[in-house]
N, C-alpha and C positions, 0 to 999 in steps of 0.2 A: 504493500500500500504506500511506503514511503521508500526511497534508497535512502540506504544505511551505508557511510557513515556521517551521521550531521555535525555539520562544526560549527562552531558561536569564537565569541575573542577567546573565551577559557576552557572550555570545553568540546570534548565529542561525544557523542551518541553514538554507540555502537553494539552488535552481539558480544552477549558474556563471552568469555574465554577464561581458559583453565586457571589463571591468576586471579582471577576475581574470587573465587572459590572461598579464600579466605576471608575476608573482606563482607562479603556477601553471608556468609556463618555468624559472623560478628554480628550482623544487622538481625539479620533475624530472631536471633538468641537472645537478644539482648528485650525485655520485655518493655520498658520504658519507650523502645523504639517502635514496635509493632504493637501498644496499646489500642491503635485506632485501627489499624487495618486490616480487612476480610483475609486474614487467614487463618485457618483450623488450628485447635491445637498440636497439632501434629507435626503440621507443617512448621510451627514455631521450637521442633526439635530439631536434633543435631541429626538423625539419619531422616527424618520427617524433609527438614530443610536442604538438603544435599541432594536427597529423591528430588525435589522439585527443581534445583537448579538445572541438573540433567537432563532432567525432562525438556526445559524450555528450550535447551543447549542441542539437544536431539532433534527438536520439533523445526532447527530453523531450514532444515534444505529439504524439507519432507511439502504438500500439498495443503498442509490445515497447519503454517504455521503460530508459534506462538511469538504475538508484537509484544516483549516484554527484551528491552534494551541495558545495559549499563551506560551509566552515565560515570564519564572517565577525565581526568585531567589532561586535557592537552597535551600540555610540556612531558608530563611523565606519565600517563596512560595509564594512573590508578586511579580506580574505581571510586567512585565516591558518593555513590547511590543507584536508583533505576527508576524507570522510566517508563512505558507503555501506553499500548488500549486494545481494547476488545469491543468486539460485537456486545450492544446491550438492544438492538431493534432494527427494524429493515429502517435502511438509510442513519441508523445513529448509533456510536460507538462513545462509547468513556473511554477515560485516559486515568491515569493512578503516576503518581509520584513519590517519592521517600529518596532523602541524603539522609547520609548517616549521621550520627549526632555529633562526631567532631565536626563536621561540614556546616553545620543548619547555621541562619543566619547570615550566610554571605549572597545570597540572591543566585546560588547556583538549582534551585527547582527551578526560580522562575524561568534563569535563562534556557534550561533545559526545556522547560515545559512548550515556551514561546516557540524554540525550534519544534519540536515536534508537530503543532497543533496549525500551524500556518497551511503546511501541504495539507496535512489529514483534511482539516476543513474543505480545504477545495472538495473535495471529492463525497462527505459524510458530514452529518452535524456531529459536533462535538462536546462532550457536556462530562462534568465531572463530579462526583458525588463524596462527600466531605462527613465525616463524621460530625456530631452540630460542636464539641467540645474541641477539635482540631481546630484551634484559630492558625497557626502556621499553613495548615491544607486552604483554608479558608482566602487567608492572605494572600498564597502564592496564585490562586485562581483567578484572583479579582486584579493582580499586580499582571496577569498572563492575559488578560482581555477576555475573560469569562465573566458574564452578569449574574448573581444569586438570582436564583427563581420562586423559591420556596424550598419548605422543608416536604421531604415526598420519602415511601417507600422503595428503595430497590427490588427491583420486580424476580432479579436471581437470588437476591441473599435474605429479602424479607426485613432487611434492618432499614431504619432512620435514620436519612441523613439529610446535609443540604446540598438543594442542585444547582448547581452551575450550569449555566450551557454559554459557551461560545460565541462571541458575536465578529461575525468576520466584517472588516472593515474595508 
């Protein structure tokens, strides 16, 4: 849906690879960092979380890939969070963001986010859905040109969040 790899002044958008691995364990494990975000318990464990990095690392040259990216430094090509979106409706996909907590703070979601949602829009509405207690999710959404809409259920997960959607300009 989009060519990978995006570049900004400080970063790239690119497919995980085997270096991230560590990095990407760290975030997940770490429960302060995944308090807000749709994943299982399981997935918030140490073989739970490794299963899924694979997976996504497997799924990218395959037919029904999975758009779940690293977002990496530039200059030295570590990791420094991830990035994505999926189908949530015909014609409309989310997008999901997370740096890691030594990162948070420097406006590297937004500029991640900004890159990714420019193409996608062309092509799909884009709307993003926020935990209502995530003010950083919140922030980064509003600072990336997404308008709050209301608070709404997620139609896959069944939880309450707030919606963003996209306004392309």
């Amino acid at each position: 849906m989009i060519n990978l790899p995006l570049e900004t002044d400080r970063l790239i958008i690119r497919h995980f690879i085997d270096s991230d691995l560590e990095f990407f364990l760290s975030f997940m494990l770490n429960e302060e960092s995944t308090k807000y975000l749709m994943f299982s318990a399981e997935q918030k464990t140490q073989s739970g979380a490794q299963y899924l990095f694979n997976f996504v690392c497997n799924s990218y040259n395959t037919e029904n890939p999975i758009y779940s990216f690293a977002i990496a430094d530039k200059k030295s090509n570590r990791y420094l969070g991830s990035c994505g979106f999926a189908p949530y409706d015909k014609g409309i996909y989310e997008i999901y963001y997370s740096i890691n907590s030594s990162e948070e703070g420097n406006g590297l979601a937004t500029e991640a986010i900004k890159a990714i949602v420019v193409p996608l829009a062309q092509k799909v509405e884009v709307r993003a859905y926020c935990h209502p207690q995530n003010n950083s999710a919140h922030n980064v959404a509003l600072k990336s040109g997404f308008v709050f809409k209301n608070l709404a259920t997620h139609k896959n997960f069944g939880n309450e969040g707030y919606l963003f959607i996209y306004q392309v300009t």
